[in-house]
BAMAR-372020 format. One record per residue (C-alpha): residue number from 1; residue in one letter; x, y, z. Coordinates in Angstrom, 2 decimals, always signed. Layout:
// residues N
+-----+------+---------+---------+---------+
:  nr : rest :       u :       v :       w :
+-----+------+---------+---------+---------+
: NUM :    a :       X :       Y :       Z :
...
+-----+------+---------+---------+---------+
END
This chain:
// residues 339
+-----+------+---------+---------+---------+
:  nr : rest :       u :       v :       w :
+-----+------+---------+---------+---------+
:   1 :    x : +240.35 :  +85.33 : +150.79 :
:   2 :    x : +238.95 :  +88.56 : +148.70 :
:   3 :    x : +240.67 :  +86.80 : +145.64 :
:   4 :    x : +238.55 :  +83.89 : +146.28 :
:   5 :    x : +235.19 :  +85.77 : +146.64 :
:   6 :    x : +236.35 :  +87.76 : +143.54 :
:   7 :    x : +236.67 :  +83.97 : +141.60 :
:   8 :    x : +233.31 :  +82.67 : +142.70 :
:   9 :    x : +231.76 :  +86.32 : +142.09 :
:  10 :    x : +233.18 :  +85.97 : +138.63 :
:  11 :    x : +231.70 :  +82.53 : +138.28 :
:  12 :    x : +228.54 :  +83.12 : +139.68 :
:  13 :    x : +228.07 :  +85.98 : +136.78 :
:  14 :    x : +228.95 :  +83.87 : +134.43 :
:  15 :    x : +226.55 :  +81.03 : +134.80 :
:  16 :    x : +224.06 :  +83.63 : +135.33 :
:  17 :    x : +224.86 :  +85.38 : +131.95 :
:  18 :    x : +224.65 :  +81.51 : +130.36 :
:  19 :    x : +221.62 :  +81.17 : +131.83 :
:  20 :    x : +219.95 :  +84.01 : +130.29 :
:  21 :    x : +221.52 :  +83.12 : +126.88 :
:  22 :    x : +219.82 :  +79.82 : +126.90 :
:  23 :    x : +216.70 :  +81.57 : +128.10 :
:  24 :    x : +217.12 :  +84.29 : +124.98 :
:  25 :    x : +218.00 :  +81.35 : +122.61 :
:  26 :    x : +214.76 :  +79.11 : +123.79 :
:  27 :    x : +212.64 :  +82.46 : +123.40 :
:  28 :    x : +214.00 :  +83.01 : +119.67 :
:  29 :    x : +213.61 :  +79.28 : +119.35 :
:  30 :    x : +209.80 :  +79.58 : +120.34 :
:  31 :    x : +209.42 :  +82.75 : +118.18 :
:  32 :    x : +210.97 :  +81.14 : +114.86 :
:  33 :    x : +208.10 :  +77.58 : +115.58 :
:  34 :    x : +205.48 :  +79.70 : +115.82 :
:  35 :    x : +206.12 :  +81.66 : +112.76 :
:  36 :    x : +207.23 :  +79.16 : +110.76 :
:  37 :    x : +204.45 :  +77.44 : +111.70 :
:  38 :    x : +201.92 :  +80.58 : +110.64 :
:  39 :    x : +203.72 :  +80.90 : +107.54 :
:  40 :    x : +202.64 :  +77.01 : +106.94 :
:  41 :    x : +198.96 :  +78.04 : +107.59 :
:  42 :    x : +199.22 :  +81.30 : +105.48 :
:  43 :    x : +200.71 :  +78.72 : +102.41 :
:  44 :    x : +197.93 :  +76.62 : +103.21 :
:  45 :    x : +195.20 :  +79.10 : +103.21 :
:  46 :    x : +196.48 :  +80.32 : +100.04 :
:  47 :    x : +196.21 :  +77.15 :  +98.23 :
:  48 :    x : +192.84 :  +76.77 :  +99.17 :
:  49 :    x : +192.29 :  +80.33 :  +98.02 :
:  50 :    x : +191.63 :  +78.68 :  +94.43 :
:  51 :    x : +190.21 :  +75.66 :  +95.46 :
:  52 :    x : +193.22 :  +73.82 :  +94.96 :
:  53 :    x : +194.91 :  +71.51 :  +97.25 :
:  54 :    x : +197.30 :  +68.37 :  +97.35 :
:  55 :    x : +194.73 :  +66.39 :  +98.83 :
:  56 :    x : +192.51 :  +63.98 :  +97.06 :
:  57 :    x : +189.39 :  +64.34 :  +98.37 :
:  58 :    x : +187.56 :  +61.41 :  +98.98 :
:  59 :    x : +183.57 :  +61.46 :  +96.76 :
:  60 :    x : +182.12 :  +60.28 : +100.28 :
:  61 :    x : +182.86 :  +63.78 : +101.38 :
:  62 :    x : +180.11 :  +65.07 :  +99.07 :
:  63 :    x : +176.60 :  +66.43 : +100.16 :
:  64 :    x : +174.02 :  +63.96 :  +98.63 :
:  65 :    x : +171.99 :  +66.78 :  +97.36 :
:  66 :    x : +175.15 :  +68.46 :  +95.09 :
:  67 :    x : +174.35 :  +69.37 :  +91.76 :
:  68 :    x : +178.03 :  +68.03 :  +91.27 :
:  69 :    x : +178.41 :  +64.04 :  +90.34 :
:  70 :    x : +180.06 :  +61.93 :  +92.91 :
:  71 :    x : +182.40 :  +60.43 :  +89.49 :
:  72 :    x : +183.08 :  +62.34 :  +86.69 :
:  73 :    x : +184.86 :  +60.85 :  +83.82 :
:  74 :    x : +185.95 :  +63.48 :  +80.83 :
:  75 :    x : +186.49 :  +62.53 :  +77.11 :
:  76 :    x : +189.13 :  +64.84 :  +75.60 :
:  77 :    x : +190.60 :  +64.78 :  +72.40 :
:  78 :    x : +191.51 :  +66.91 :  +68.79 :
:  79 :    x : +188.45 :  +67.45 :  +66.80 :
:  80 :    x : +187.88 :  +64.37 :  +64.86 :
:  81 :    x : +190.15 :  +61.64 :  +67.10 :
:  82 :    x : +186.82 :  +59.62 :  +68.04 :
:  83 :    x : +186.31 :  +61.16 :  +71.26 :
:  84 :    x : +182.44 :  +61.59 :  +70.73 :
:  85 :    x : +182.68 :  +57.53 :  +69.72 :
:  86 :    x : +184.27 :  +57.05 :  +72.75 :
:  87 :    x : +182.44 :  +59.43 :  +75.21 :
:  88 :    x : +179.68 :  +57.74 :  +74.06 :
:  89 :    x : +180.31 :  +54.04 :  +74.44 :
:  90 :    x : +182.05 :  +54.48 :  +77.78 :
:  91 :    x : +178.68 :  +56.31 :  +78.76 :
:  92 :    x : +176.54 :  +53.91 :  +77.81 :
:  93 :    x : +178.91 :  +51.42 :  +79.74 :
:  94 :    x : +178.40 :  +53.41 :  +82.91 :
:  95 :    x : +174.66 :  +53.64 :  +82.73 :
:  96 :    x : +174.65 :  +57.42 :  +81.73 :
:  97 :    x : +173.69 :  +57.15 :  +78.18 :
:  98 :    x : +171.13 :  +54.59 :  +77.06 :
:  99 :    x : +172.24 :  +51.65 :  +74.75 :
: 100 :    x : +169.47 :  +52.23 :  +72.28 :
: 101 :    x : +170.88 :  +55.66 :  +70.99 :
: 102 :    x : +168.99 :  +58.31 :  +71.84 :
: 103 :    x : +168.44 :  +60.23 :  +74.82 :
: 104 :    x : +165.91 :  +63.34 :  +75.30 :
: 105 :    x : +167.67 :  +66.41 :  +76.81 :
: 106 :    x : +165.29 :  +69.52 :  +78.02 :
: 107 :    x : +166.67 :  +72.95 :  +77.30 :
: 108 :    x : +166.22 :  +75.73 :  +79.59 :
: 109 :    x : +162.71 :  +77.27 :  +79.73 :
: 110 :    x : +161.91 :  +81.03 :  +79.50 :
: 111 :    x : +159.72 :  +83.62 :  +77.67 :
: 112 :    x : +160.64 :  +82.26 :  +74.43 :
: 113 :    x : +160.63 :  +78.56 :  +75.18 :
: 114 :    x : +157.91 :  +78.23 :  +78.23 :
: 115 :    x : +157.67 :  +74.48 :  +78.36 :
: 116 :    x : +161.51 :  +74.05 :  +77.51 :
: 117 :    x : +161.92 :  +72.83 :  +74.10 :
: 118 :    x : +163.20 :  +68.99 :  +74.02 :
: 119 :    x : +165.66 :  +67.54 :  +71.57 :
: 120 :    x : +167.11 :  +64.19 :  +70.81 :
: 121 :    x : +170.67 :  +63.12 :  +71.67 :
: 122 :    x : +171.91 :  +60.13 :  +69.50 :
: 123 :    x : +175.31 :  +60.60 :  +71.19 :
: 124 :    x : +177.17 :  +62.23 :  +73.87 :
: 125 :    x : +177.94 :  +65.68 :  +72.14 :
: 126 :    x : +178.88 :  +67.44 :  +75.46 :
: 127 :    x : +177.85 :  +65.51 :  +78.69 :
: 128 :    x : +175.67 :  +62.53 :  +79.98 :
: 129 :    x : +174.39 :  +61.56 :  +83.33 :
: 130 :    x : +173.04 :  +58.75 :  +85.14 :
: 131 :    x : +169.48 :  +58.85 :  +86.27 :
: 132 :    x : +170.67 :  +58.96 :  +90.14 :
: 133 :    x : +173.21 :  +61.87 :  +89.18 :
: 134 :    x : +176.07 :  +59.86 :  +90.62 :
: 135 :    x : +178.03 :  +59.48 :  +87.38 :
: 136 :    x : +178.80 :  +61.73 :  +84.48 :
: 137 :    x : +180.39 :  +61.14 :  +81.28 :
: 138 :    x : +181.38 :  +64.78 :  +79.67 :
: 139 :    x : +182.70 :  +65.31 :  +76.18 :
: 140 :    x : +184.81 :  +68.41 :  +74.83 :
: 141 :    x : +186.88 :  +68.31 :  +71.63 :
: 142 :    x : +190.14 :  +70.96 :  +71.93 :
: 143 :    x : +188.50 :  +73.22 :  +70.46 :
: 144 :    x : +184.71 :  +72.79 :  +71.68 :
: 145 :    x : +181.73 :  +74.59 :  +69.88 :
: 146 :    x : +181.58 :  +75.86 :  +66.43 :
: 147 :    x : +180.02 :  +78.77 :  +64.40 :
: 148 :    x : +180.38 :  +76.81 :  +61.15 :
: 149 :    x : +183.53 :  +74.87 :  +59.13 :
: 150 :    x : +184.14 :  +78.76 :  +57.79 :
: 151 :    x : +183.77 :  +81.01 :  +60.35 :
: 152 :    x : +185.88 :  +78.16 :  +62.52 :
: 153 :    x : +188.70 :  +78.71 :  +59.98 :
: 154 :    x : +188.92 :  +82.80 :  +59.87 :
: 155 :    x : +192.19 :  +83.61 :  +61.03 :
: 156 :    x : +190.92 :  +85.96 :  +63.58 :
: 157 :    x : +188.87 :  +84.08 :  +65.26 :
: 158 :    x : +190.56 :  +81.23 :  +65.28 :
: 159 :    x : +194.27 :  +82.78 :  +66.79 :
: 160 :    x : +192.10 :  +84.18 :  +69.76 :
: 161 :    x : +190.43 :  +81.05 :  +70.81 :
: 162 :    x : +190.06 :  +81.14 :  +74.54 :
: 163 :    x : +191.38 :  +78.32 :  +77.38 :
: 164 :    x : +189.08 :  +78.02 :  +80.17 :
: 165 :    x : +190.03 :  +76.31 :  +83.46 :
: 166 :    x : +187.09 :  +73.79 :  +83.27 :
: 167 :    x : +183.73 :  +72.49 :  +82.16 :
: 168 :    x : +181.16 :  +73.59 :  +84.68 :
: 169 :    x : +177.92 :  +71.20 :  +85.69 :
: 170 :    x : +175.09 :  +71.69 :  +83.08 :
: 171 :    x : +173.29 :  +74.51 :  +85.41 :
: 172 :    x : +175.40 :  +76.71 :  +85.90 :
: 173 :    x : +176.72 :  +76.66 :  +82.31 :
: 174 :    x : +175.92 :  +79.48 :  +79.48 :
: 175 :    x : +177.56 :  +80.91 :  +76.68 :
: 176 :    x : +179.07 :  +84.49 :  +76.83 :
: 177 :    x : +177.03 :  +85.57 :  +73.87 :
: 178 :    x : +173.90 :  +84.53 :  +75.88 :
: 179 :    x : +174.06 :  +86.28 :  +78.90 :
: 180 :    x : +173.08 :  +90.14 :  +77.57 :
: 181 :    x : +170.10 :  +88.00 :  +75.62 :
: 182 :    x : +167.15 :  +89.55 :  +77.77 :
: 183 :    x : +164.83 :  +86.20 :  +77.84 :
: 184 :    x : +168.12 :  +84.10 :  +79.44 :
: 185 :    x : +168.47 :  +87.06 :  +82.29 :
: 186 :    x : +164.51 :  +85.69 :  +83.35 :
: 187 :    x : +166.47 :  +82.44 :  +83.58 :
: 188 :    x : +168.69 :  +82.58 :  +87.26 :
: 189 :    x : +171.08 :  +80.32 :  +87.82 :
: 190 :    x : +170.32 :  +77.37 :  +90.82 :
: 191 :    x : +171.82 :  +78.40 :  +94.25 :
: 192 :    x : +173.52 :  +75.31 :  +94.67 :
: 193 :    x : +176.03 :  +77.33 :  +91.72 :
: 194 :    x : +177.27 :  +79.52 :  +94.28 :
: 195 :    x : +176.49 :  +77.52 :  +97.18 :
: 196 :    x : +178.06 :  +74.70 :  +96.72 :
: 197 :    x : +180.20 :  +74.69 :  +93.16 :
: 198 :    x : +181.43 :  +78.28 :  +94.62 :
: 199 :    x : +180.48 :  +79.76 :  +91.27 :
: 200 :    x : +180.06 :  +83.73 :  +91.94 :
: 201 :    x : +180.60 :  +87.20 :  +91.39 :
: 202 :    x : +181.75 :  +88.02 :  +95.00 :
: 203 :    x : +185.18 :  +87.40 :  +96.09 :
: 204 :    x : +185.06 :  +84.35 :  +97.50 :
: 205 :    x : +188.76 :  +82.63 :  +96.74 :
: 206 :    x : +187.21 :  +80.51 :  +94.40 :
: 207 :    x : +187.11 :  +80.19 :  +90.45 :
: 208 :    x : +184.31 :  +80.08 :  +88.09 :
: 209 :    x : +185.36 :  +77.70 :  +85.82 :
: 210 :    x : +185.09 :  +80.37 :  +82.36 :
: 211 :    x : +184.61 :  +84.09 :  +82.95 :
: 212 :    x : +182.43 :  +84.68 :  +86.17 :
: 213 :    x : +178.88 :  +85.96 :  +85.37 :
: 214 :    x : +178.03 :  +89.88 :  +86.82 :
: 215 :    x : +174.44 :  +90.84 :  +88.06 :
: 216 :    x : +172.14 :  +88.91 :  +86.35 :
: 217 :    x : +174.33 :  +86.22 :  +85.21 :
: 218 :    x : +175.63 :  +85.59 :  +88.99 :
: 219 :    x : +176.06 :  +81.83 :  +89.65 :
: 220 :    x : +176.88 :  +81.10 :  +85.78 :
: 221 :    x : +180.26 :  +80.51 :  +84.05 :
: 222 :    x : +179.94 :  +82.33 :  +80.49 :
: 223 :    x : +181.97 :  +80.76 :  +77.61 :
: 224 :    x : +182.59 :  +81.40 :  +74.71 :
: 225 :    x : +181.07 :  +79.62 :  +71.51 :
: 226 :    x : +184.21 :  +78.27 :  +70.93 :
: 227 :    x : +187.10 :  +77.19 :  +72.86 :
: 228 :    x : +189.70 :  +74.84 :  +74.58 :
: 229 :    x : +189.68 :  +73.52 :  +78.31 :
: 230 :    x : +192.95 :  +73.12 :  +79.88 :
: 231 :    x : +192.42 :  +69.74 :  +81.26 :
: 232 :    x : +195.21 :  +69.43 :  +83.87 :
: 233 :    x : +193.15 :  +72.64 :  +85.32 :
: 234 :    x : +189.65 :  +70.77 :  +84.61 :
: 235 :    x : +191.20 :  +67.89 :  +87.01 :
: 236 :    x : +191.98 :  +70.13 :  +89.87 :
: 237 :    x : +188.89 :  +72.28 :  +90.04 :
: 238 :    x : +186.57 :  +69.50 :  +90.19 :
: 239 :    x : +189.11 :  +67.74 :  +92.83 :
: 240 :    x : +188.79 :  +71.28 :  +95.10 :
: 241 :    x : +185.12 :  +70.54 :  +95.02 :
: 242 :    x : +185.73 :  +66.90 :  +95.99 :
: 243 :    x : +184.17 :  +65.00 :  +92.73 :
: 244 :    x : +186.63 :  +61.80 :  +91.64 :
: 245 :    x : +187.01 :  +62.98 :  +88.19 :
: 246 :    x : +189.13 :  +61.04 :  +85.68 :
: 247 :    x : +190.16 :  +62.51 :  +81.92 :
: 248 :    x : +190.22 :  +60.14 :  +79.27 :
: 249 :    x : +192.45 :  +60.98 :  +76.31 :
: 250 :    x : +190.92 :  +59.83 :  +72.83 :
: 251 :    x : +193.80 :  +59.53 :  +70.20 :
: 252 :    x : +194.00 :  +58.91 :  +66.71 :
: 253 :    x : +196.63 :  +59.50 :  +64.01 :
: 254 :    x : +197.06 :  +62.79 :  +63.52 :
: 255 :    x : +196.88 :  +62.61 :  +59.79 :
: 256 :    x : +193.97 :  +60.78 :  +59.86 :
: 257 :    x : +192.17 :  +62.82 :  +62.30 :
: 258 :    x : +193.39 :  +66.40 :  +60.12 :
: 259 :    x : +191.91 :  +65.76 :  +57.08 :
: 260 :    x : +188.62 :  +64.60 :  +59.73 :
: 261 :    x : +188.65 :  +67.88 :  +61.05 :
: 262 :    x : +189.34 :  +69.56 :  +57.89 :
: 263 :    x : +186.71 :  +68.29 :  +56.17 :
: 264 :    x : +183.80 :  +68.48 :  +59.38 :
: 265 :    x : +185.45 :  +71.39 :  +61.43 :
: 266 :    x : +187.77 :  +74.03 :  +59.37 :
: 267 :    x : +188.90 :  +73.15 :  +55.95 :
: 268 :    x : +191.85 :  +75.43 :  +56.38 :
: 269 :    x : +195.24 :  +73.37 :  +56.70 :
: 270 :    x : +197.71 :  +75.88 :  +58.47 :
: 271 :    x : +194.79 :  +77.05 :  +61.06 :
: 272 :    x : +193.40 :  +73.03 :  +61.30 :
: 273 :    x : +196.84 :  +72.13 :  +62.19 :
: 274 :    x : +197.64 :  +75.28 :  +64.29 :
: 275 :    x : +194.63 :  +74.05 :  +66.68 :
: 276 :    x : +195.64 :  +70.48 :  +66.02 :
: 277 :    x : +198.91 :  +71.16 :  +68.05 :
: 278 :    x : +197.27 :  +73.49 :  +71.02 :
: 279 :    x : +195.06 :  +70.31 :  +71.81 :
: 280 :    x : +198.36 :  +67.76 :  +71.83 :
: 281 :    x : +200.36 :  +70.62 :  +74.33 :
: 282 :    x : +197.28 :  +70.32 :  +76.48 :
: 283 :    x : +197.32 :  +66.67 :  +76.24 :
: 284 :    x : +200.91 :  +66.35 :  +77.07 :
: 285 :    x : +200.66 :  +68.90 :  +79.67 :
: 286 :    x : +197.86 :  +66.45 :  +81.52 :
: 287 :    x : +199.83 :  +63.32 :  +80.94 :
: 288 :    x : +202.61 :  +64.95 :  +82.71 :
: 289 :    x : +200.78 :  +65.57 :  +85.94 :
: 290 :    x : +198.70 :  +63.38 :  +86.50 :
: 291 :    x : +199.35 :  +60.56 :  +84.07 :
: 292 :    x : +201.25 :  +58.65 :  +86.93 :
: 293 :    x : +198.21 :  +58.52 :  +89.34 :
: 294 :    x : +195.58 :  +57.26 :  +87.11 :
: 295 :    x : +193.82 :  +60.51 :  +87.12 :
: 296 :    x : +194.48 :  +61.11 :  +83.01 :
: 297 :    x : +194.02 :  +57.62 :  +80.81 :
: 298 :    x : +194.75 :  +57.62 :  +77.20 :
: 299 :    x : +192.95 :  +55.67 :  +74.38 :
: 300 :    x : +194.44 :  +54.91 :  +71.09 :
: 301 :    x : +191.65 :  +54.39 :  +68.30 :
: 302 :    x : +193.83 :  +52.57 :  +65.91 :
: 303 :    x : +194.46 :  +50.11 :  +69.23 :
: 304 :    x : +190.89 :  +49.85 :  +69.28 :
: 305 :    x : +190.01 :  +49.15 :  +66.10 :
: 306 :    x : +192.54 :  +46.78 :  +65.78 :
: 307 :    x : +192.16 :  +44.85 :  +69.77 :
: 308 :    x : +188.54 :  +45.40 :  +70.12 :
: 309 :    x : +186.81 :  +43.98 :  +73.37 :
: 310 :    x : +190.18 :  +43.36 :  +75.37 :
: 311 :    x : +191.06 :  +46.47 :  +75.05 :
: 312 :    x : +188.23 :  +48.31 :  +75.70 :
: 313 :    x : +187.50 :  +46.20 :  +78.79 :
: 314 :    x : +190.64 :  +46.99 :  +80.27 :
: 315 :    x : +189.50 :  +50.64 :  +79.49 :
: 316 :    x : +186.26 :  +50.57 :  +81.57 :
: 317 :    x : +188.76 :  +48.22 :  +84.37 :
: 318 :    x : +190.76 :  +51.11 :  +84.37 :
: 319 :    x : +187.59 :  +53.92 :  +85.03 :
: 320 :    x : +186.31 :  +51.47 :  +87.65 :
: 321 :    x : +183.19 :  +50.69 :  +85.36 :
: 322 :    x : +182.02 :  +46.86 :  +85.45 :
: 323 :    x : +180.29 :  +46.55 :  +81.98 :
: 324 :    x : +180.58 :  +44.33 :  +78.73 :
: 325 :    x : +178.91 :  +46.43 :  +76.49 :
: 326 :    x : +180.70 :  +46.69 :  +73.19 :
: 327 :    x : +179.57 :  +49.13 :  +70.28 :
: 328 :    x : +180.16 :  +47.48 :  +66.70 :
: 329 :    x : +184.18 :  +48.01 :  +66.38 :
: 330 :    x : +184.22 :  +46.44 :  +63.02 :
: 331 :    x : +183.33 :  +49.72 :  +60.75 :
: 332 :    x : +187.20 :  +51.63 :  +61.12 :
: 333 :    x : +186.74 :  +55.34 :  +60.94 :
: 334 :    x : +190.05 :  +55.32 :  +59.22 :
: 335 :    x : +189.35 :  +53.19 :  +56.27 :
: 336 :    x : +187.69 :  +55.96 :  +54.22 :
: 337 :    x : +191.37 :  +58.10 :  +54.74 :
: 338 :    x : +193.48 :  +55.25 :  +53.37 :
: 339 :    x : +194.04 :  +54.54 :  +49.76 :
+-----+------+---------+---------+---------+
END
């Protein structure tokens, strides 16, 4: 009889002892989901942290009243591969540039300039805009800006040309050089710059675009007069701020378009074809990423030139733009290069 009690005593502990092991393992079970599942939030919070995410956000999502377009579309390409050609026409296709050639553009008043001194754009040199500020066509050549064809070519300058992460909206947009110019300080950047494109001094997770402005400057991006945009970067900061931006890839044979930028941009044939080849890494680098989603399109000028309205057509199918304008495609750029 004790040998019995002594059994089921023996028994009795050990279904107790299992049942606190399943207890400990569903408590270490519990512990592991919920910090797995805080490390998930910290990953997220961290990708946000730049403004990046995986998620596409939809243009709907905007605030009406964003100094931001609802559609972006970007013209990239080497100096002298027909991007401004093609910036332009696919402008003027989307009703941000008008067809007549010419557009006035108002530059920023202060002291100096009280009224804001107006000039005249024949074409779209760095960005264009719809009159309801829903769609903008931007243009940048890698490299952007210029001092002149020599300065462009000294071999200091030209080995420390900066990359910036993105072109910034028109407002909130100023050269480097500018912002210690006393008359641009009187000139404050819009709110809507920090508000809403999250462009500021503070620490606030989010990038500026080019170098962040200090005191005065707060709210601007400062570039410098000269540089390239990293255009896989461009995409994703303007997707963290929810605008459908598309790049658009203009190119041309790269002899061809050398000896262009050679003899418009820096006659210099080692540093020309130095920069020549930081613009195609950049390229490939975008085609890479986001090639396969539609978000980067490229344009070939010799196809162009040589296909004419069906290919351009299916160009403005492909940017969701319903137009049949056509600019004269009978004068080839290249003509003049070939003996």
């Amino acid at each position: 009889m004790g040998i019995v009690r002594a059994a089921a005593s023996s028994d009795g502990r050990k279904r107790a002892k299992a049942r606190a092991n399943v207890a400990l393992f569903r408590l270490g079970l519990l512990i592991l989901v919920i910090y797995i599942t805080r490390l998930c939030q910290l990953a997220a919070e961290s990708s946000q942290s730049y403004g990046y995410s995986n998620k596409d956000y939809a243009p709907s999502q905007r605030r009406p009243s964003s100094i931001l377009p609802r559609r972006l579309i970007s013209v990239f390409g080497s100096e002298s591969s027909g991007s401004t050609f093609l910036a332009t026409t696919i402008a003027i296709a989307a009703g941000a540039f008008p067809e007549e050639g010419g557009v006035n553009r108002t530059l920023p008043s202060d002291r100096y300039n009280n009224t804001g001194r107006t000039i005249v754009e024949r074409v779209v040199a760095k960005r264009a805009m719809s009159p309801n500020g829903d769609i903008e066509v931007t243009h940048l050549s890698l490299p952007w800006g210029s001092l002149n064809k020599n300065l462009n070519c000294d071999v200091k300058f030209s080995r420390n040309i900066e990359t910036v992460e993105a072109l910034v909206p028109e407002p909130c947009f100023r050269f480097e050089r500018e912002s210690l110019w006393r008359h641009r300080l009187e000139v404050k950047a819009p709110s809507a710059c920090r508000d809403e494109v999250h462009i500021s001094e503070a620490e606030n997770g989010w990038s500026c675009g080019a170098k962040c402005g200090q005191g005065s400057n707060d709210g601007y991006a400062l570039y410098p007069i000269r540089f390239l945009t990293n255009i896989t970067s461009h995409i994703e900061w303007n997707l963290a701020r929810s605008v459908d931006v598309t790049a658009v890839l203009s190119i041309r044979d790269q002899s061809i378009s050398l000896e262009g930028k050679k003899n418009a941009h820096c006659k210099q044939h080692q540093i020309a074809r130095a920069e020549q080849i930081r613009a195609s890494v950049i390229m490939q680098q975008a085609i890479r990423k986001y090639g396969p989603s539609g978000r980067v399109i490229v344009v070939s000028y010799e196809s162009l030139m040589m296909l004419k309205e069906p290919y351009l057509y299916r160009i403005y199918e492909s940017l969701g733009i319903d137009s049949k304008y056509s600019p004269d495609l009978t004068k080839d750029g290249n003509a003049k290069y070939v003996q």
